[in-house]
Backbone as a printed PyTorch tensor [residue, N CA C, xyz], in Angstrom:
tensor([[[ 44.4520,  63.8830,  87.0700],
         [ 43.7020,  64.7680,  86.1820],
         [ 43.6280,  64.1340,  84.7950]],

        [[ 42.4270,  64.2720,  84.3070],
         [ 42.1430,  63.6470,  83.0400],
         [ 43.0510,  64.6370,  81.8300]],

        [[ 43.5030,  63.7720,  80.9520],
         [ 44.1680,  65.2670,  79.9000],
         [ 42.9280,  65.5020,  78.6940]],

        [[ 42.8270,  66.3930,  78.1210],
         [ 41.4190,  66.4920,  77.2950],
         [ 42.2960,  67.1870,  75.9470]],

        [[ 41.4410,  66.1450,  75.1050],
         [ 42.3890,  66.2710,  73.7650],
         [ 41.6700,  67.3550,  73.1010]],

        [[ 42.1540,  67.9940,  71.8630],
         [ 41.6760,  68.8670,  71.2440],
         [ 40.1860,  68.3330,  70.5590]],

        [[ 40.1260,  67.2630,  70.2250],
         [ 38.8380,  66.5870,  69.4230],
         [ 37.9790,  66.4510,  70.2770]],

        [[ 38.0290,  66.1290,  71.5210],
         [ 37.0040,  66.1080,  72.4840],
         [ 36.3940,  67.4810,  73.0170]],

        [[ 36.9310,  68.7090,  72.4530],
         [ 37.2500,  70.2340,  73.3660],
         [ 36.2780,  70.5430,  71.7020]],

        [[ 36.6440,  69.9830,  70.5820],
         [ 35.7900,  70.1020,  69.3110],
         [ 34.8870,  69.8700,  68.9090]],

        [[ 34.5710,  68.2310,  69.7350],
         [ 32.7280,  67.8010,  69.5640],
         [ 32.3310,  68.1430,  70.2930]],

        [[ 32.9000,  68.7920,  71.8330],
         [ 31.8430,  69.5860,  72.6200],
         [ 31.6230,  70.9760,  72.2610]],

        [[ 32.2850,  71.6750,  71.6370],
         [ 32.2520,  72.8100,  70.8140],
         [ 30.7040,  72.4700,  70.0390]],

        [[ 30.8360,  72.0240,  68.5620],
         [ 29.8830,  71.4220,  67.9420],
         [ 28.3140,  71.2340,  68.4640]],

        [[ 28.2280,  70.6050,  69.6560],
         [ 27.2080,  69.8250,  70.2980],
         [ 26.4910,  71.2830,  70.8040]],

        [[ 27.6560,  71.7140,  71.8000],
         [ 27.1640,  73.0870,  72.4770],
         [ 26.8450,  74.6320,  72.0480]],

        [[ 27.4510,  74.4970,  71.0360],
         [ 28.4050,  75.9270,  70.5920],
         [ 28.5360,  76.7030,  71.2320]],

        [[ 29.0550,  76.5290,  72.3000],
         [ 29.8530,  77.2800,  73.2530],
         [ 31.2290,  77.2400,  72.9370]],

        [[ 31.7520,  78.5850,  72.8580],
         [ 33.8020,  78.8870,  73.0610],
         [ 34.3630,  77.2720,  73.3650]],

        [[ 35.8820,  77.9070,  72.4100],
         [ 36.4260,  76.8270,  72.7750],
         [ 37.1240,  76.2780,  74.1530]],

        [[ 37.4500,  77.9060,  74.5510],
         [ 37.9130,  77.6300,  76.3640],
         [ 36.6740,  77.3030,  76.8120]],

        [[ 35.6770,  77.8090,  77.3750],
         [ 34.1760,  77.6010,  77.9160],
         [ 34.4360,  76.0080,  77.4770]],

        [[ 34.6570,  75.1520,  76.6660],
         [ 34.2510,  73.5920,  76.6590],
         [ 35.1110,  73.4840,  76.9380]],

        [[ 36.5660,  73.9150,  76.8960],
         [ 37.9380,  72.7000,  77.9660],
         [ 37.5040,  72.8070,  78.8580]],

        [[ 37.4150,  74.2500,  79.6500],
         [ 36.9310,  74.7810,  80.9330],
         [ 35.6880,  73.4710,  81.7450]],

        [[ 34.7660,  73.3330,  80.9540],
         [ 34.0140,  72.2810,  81.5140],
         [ 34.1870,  71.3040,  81.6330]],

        [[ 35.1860,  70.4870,  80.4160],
         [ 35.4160,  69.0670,  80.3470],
         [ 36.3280,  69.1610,  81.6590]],

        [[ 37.3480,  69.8640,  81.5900],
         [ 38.3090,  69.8460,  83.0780],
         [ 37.3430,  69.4540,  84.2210]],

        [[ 36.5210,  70.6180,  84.2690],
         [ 35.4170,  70.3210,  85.7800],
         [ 34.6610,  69.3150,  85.5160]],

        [[ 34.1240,  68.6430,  84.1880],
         [ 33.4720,  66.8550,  84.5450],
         [ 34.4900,  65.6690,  84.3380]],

        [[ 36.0640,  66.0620,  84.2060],
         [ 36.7140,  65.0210,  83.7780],
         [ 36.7740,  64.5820,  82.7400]],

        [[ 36.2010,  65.0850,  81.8130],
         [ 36.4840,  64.8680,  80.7770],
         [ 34.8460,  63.9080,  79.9620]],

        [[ 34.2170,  64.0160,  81.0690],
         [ 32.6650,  63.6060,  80.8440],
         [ 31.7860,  64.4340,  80.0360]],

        [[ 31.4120,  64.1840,  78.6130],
         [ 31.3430,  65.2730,  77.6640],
         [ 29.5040,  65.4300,  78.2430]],

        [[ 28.9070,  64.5630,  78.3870],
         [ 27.5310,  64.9360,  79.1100],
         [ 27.4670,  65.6730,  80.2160]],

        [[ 28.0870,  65.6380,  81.7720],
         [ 28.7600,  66.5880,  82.2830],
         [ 29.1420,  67.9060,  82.2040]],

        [[ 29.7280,  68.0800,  81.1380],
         [ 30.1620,  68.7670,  80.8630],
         [ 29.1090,  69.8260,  80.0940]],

        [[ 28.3080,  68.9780,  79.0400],
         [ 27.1640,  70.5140,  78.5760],
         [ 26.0980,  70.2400,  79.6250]],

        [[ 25.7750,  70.0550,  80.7320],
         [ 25.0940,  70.5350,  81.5860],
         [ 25.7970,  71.5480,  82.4540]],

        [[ 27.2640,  71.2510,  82.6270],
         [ 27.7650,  72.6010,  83.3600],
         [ 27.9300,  73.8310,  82.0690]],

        [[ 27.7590,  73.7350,  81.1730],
         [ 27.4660,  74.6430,  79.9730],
         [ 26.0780,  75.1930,  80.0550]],

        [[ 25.5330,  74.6700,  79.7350],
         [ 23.7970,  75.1110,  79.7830],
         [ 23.6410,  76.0640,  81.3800]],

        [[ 24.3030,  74.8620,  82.8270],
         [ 24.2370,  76.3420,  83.7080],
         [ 24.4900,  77.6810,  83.6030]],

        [[ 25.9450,  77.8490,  83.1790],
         [ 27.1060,  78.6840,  82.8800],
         [ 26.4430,  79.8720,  81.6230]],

        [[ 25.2410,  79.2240,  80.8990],
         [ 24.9110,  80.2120,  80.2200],
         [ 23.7100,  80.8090,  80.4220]],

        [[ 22.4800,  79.5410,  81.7350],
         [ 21.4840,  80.4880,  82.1160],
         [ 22.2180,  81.7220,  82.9360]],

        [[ 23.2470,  81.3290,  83.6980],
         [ 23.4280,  82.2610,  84.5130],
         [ 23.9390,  83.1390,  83.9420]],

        [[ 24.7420,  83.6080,  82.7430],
         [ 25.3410,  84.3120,  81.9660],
         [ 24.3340,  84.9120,  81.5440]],

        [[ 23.1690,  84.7210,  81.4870],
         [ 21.9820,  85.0900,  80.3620],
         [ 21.5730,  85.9000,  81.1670]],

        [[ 21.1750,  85.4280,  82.6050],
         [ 20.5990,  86.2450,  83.4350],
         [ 21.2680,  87.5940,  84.2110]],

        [[ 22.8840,  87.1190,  83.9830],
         [ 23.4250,  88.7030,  84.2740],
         [ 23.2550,  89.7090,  83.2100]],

        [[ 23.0250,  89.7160,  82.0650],
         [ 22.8950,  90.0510,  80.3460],
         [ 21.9220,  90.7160,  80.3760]],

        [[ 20.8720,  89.7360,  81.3150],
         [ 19.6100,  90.3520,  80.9080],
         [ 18.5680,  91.7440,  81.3450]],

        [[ 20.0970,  92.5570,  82.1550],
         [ 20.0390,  93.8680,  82.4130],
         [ 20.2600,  95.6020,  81.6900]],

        [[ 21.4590,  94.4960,  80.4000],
         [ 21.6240,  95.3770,  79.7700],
         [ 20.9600,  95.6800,  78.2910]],

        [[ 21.3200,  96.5170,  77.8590],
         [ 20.2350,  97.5500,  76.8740],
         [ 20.5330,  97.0410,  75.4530]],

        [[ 19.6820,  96.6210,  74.9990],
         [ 19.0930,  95.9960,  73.2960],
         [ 18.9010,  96.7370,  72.6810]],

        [[ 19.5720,  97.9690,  72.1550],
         [ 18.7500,  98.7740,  71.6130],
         [ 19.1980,  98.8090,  69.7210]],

        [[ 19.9860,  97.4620,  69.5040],
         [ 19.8240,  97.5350,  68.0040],
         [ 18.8210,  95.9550,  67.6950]],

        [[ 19.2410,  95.6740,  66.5200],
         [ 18.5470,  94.4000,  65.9660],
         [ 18.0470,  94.6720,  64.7620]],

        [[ 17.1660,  93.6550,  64.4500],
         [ 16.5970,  93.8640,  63.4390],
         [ 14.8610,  93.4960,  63.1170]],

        [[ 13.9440,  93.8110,  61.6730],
         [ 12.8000,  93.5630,  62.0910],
         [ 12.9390,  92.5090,  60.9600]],

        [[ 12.4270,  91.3480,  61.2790],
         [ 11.7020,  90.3700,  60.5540],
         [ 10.9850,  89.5960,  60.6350]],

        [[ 10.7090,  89.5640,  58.6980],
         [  9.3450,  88.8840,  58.4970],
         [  9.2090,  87.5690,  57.9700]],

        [[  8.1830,  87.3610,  58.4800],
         [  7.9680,  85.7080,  57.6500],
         [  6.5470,  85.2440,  56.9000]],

        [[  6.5630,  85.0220,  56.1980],
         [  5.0430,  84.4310,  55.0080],
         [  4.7430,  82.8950,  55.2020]],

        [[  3.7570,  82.8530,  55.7060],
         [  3.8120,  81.4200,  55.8080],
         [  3.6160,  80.4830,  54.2550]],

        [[  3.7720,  79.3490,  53.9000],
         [  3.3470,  78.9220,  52.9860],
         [  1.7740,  79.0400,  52.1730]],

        [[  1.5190,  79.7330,  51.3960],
         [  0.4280,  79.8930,  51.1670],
         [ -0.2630,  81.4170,  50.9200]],

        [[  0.5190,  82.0440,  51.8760],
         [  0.5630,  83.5600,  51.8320],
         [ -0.7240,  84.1670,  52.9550]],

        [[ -1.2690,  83.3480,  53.6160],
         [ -2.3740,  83.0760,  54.4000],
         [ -2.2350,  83.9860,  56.0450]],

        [[ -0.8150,  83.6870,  56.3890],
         [ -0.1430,  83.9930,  57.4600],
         [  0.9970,  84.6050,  57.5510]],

        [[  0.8090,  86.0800,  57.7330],
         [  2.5280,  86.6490,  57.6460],
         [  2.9420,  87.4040,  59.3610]],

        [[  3.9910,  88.0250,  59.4990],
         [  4.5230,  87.8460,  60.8120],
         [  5.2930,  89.3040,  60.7700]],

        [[  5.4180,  90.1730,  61.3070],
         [  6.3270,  90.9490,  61.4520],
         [  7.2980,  91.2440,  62.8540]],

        [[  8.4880,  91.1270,  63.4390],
         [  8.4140,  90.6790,  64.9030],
         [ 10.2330,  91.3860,  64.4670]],

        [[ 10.3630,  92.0770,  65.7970],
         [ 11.0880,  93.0430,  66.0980],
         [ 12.2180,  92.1380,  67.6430]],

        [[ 13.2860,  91.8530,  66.8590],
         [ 13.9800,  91.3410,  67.7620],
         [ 15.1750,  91.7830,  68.0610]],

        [[ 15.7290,  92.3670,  69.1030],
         [ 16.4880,  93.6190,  69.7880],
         [ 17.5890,  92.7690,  70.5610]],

        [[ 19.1960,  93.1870,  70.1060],
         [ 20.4630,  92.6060,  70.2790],
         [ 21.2510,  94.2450,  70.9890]],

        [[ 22.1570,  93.8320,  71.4930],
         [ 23.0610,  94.8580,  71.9080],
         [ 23.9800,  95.6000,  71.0260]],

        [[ 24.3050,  95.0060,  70.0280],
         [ 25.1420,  95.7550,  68.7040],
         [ 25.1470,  95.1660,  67.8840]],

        [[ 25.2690,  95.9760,  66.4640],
         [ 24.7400,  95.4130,  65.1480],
         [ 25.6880,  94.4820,  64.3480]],

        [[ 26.3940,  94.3220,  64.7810],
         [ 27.6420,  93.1740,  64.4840],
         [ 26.8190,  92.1260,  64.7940]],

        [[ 26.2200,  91.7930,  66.0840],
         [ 25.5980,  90.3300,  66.1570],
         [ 24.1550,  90.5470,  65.3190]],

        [[ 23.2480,  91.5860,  65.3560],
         [ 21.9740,  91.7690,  64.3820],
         [ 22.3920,  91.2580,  63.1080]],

        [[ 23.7360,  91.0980,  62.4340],
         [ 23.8080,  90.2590,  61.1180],
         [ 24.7290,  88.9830,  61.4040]],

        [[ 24.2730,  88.7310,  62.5770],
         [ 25.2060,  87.3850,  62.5860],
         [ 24.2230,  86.5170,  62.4420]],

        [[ 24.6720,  85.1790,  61.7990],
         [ 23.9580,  84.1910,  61.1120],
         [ 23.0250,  83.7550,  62.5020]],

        [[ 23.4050,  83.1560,  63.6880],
         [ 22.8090,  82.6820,  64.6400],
         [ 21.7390,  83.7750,  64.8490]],

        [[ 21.7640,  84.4260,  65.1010],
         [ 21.0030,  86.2400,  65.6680],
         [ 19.3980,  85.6280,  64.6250]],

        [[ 20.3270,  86.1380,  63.3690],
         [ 19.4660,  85.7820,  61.9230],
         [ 18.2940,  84.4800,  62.0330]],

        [[ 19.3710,  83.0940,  62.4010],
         [ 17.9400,  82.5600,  62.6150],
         [ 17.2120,  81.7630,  63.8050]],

        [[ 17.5360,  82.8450,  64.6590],
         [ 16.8390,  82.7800,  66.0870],
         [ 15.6970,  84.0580,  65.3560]],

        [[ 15.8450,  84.8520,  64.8410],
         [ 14.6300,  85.8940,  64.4240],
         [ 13.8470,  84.6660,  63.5840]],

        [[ 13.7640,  84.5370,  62.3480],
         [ 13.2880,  83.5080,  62.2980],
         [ 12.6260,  82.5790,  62.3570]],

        [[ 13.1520,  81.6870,  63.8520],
         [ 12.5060,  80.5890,  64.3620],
         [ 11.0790,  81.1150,  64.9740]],

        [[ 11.4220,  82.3640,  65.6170],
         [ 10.5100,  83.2480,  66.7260],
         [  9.7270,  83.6710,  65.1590]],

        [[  9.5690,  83.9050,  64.0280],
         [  8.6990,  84.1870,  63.5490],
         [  7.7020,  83.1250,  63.0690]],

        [[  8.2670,  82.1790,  62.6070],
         [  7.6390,  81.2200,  62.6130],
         [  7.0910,  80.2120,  63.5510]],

        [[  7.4910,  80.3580,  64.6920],
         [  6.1020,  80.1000,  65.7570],
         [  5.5110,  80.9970,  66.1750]],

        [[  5.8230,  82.2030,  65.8360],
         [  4.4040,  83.2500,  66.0160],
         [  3.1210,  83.0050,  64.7910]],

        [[  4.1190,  82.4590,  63.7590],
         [  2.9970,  82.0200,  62.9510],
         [  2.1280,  80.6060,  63.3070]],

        [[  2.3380,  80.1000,  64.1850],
         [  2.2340,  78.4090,  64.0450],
         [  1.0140,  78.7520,  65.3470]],

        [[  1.6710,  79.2370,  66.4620],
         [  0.9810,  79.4020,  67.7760],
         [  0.0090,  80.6660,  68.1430]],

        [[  0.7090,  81.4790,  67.0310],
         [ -0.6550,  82.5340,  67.4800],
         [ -0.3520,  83.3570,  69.1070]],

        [[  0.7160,  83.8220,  69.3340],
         [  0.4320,  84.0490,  71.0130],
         [ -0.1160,  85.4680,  70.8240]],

        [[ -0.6400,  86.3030,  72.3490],
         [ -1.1120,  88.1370,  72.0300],
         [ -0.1930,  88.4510,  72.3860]],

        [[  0.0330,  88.1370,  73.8010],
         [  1.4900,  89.1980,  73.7390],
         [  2.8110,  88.6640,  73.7130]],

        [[  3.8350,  89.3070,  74.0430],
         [  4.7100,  89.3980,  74.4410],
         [  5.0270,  88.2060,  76.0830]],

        [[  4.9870,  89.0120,  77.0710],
         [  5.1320,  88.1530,  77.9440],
         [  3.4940,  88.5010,  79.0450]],

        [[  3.7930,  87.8420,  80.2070],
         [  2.7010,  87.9660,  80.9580],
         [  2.0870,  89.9600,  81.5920]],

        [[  3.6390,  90.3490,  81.3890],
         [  4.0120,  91.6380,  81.7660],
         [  3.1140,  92.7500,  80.9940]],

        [[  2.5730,  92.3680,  79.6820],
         [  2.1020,  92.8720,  78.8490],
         [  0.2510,  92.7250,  78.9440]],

        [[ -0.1120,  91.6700,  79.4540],
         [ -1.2840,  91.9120,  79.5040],
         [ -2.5070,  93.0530,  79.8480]],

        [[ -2.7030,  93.4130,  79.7920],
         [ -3.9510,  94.5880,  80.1880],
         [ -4.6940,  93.9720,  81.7200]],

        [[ -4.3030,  94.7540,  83.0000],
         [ -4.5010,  93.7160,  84.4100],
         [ -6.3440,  93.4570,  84.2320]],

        [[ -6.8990,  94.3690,  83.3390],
         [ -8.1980,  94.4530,  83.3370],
         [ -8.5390,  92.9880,  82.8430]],

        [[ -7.8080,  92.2830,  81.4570],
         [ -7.8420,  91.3220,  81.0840],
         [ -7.1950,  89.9460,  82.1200]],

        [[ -6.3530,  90.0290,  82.7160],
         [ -5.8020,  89.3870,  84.0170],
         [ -7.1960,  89.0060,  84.9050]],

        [[ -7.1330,  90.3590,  85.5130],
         [ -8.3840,  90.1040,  86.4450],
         [ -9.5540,  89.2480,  85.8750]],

        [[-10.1510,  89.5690,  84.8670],
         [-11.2970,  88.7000,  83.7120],
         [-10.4650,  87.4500,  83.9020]],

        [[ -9.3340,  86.5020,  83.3990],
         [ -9.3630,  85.3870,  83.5800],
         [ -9.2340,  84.8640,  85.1210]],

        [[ -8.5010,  85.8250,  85.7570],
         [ -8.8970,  85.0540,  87.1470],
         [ -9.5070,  84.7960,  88.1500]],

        [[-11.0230,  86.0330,  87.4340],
         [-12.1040,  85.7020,  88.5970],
         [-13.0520,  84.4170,  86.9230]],

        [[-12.5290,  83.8090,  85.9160],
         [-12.9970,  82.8740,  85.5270],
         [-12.2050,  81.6940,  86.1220]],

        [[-11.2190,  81.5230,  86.5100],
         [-10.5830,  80.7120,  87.0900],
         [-11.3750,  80.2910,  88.7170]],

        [[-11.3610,  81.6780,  89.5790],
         [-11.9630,  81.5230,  90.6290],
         [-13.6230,  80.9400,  90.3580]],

        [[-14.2200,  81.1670,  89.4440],
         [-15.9230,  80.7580,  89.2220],
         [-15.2820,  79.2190,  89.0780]],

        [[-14.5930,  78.8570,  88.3510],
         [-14.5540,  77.4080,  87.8170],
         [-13.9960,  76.5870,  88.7590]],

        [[-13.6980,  76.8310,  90.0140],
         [-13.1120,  76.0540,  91.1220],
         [-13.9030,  76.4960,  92.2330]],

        [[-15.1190,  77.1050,  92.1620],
         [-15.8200,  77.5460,  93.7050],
         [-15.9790,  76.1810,  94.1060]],

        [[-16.1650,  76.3750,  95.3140],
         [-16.7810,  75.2260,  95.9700],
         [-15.0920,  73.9930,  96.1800]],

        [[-14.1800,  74.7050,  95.9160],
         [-12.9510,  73.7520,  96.8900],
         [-12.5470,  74.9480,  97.9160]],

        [[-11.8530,  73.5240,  98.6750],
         [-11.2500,  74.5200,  99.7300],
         [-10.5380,  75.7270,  99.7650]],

        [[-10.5020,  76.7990, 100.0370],
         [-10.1660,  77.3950, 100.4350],
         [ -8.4560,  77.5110, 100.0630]],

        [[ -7.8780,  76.9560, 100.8360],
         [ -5.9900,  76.7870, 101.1320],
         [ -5.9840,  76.2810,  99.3240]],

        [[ -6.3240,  75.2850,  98.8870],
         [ -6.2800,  74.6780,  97.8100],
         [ -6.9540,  75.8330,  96.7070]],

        [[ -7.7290,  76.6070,  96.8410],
         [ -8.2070,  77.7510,  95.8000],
         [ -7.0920,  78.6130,  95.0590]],

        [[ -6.4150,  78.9040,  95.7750],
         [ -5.4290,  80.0650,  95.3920],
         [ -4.4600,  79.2160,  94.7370]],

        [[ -3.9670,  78.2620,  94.4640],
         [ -3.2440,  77.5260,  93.7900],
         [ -4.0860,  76.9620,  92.7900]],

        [[ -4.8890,  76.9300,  92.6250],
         [ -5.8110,  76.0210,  91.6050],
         [ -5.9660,  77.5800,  90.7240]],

        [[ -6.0030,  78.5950,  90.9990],
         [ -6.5060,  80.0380,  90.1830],
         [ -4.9720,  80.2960,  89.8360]],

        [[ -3.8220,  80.1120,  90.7260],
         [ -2.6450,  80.2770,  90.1920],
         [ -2.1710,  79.2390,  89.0270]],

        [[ -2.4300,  78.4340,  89.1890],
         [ -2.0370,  76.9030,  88.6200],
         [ -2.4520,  77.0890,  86.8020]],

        [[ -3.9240,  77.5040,  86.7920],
         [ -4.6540,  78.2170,  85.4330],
         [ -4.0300,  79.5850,  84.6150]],

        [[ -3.9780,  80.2720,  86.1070],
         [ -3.3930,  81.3080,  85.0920],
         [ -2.3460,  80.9240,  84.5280]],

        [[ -1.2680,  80.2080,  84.8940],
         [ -0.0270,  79.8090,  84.4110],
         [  0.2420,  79.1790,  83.3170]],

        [[ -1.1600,  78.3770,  82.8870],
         [ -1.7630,  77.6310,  81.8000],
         [ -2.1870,  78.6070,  80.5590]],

        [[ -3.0390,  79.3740,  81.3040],
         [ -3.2590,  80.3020,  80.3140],
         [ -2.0880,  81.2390,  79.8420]],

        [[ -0.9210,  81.4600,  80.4930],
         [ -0.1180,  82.5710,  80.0540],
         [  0.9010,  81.3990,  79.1400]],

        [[  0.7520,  80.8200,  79.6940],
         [  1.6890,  79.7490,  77.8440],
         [  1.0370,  79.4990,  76.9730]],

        [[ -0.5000,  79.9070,  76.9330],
         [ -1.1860,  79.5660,  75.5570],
         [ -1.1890,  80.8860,  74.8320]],

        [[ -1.3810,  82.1880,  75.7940],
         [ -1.6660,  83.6510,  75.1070],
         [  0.1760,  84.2340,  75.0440]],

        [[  1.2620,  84.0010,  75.5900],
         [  2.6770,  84.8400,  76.1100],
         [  3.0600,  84.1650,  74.7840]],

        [[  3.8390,  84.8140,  74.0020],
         [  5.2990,  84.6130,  73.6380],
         [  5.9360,  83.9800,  74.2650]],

        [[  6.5650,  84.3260,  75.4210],
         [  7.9130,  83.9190,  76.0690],
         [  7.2800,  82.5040,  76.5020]],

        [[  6.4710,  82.7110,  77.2000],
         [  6.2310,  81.2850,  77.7950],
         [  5.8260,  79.9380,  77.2050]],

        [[  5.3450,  80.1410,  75.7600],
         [  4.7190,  79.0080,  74.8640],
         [  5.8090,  78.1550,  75.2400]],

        [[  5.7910,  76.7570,  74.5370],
         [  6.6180,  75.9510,  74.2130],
         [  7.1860,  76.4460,  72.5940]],

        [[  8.5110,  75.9070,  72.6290],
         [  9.2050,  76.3580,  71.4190],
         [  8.2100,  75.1500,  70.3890]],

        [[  8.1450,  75.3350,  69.2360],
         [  7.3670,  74.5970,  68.3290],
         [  8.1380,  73.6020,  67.5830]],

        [[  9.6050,  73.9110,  67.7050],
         [ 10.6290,  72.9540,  67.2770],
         [ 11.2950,  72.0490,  68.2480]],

        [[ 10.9410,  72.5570,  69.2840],
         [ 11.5840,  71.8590,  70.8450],
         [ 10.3070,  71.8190,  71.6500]],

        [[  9.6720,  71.1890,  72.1060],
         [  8.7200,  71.7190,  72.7460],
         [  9.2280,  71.6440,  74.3370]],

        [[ 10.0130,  70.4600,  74.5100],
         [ 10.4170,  70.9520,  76.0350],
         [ 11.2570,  71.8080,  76.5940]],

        [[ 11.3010,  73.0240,  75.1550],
         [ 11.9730,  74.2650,  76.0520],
         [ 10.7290,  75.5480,  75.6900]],

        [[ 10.6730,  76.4090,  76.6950],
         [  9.9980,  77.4050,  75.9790],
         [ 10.7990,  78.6240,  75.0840]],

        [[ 10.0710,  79.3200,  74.5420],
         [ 10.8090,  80.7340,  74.1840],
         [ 11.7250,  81.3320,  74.6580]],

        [[ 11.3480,  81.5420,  76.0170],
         [ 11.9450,  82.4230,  76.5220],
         [ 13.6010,  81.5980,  77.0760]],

        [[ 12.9640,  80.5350,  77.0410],
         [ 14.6450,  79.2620,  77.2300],
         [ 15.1230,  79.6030,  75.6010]],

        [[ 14.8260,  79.4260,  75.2440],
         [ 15.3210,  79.2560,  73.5690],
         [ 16.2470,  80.6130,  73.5010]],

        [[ 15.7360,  81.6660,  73.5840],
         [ 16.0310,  82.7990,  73.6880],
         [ 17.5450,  83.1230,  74.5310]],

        [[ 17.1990,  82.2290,  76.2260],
         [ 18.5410,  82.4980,  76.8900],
         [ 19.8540,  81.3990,  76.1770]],

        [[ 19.2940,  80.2780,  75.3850],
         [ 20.2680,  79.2560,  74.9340],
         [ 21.4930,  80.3220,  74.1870]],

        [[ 20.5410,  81.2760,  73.1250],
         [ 20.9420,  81.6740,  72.2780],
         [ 21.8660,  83.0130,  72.9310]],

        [[ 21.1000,  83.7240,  73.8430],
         [ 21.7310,  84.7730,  74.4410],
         [ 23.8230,  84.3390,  74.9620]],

        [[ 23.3960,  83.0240,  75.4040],
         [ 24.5830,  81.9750,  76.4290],
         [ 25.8950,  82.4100,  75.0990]],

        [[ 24.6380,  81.5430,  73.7260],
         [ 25.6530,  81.0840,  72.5740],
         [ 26.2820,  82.5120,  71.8470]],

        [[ 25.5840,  83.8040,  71.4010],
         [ 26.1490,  84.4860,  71.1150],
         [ 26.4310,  85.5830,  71.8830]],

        [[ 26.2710,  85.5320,  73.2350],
         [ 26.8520,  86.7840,  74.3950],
         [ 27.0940,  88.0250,  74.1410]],

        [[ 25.1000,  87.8290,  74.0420],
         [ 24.7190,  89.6740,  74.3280],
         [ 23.1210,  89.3500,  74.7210]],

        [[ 22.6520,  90.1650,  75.4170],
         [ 21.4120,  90.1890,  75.4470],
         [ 20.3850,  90.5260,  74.4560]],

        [[ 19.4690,  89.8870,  74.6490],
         [ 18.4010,  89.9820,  73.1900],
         [ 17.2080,  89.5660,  73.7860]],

        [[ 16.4530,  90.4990,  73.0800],
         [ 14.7780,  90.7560,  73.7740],
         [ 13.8800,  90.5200,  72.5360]],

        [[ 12.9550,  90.6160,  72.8240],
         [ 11.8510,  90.7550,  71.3650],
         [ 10.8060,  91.6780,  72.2710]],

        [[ 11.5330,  92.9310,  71.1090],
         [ 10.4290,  94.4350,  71.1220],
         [  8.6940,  94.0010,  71.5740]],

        [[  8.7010,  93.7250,  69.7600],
         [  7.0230,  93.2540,  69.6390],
         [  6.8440,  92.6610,  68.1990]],

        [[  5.8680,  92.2240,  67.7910],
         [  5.9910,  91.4930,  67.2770],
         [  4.1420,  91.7400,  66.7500]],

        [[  3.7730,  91.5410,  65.5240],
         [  2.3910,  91.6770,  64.5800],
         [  1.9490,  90.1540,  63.7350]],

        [[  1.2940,  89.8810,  64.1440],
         [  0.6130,  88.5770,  63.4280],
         [ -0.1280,  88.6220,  62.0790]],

        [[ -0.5390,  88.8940,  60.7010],
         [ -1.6650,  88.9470,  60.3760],
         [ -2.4490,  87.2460,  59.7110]],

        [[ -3.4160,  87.4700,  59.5530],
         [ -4.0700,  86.3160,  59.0020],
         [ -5.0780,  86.5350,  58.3330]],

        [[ -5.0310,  85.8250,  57.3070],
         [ -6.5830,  86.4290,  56.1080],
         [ -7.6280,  85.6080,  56.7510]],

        [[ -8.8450,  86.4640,  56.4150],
         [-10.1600,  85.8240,  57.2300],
         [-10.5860,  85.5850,  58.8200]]])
């Protein structure tokens, strides 16, 4: 068995910010392999995220953001399990980040869940017009394939993060859920823009 020193149990702390048991805990299970090790972290907290993500958000806080210029402001409602973490610094600027790519990206809603099916249906019989004439077996994936396109350009959750782009929101969101362990949603959220 590898022995794992306190400094190594500290830069994986740092790197991850995950608990300090949660990083011995992992270095033990990669040997002491600190890459290893925050991938069994990052599991350990989708899956943590996803048991979380049953229970009830019902504090938080609302904030806003101005973009430079005063051109673009944001109002966006982001919902924690108790108000101890609603003023915790991380909480603070995960609201924030989410406001300022609502300013950057522009999404309508929320998630796909939110759309109006009337508006659904409208893009996917434009999807179906713009692929007539393929096969058949291959159609229904080519209309699925679009919509999926389209719901990361119009969703919240699904965009790409604007500071990360190879995670989306809604990853960003469970990183953070992992790091401060509670569930957290975003209510809703108001865009405005002059002109």
């Amino acid at each position: 068995m590898v022995e794992i020193s306190a400094k190594i149990v500290n830069d994986l702390r740092q790197r991850s910010g995950a608990g300090m048991m949660e990083c011995k805990k992992a270095l033990v299970e990669s040997q002491g392999d600190i890459e290893e090790a925050i991938i069994l972290l990052k599991k350990r907290g989708i899956v943590n995220a996803a048991k979380k993500a049953g229970r009830e958000a019902s504090e938080g806080v609302i904030q806003s953001y101005i973009h430079s210029g005063g051109r673009i402001g944001v109002l966006l409602e982001l919902n924690c399990e108790t108000d101890f973490v609603a003023k915790n610094e991380a909480f603070q600027r995960l609201a924030k980040d989410i406001c300022m790519h609502i300013a950057a990206m522009a999404p309508v809603y929320v998630s796909a869940d939110d759309i109006p099916q009337e508006v659904e249906d409208k893009e996917r019989s434009i999807a179906a017009e713009q692929c007539a004439g393929k096969p058949a077996n291959a159609m229904e994936k080519i209309i699925s394939g679009k919509l999926a396109k389209w719901h990361s350009e119009v969703c919240l959750l699904e965009q790409p993060f604007i500071k990360a782009q190879d995670i989306s929101i809604k990853a960003y969101i469970a990183q953070s859920v992992a790091t401060i362990g509670e569930n957290i949603k975003v209510g809703r959220f108001v865009r405005y823009q002059i002109g």
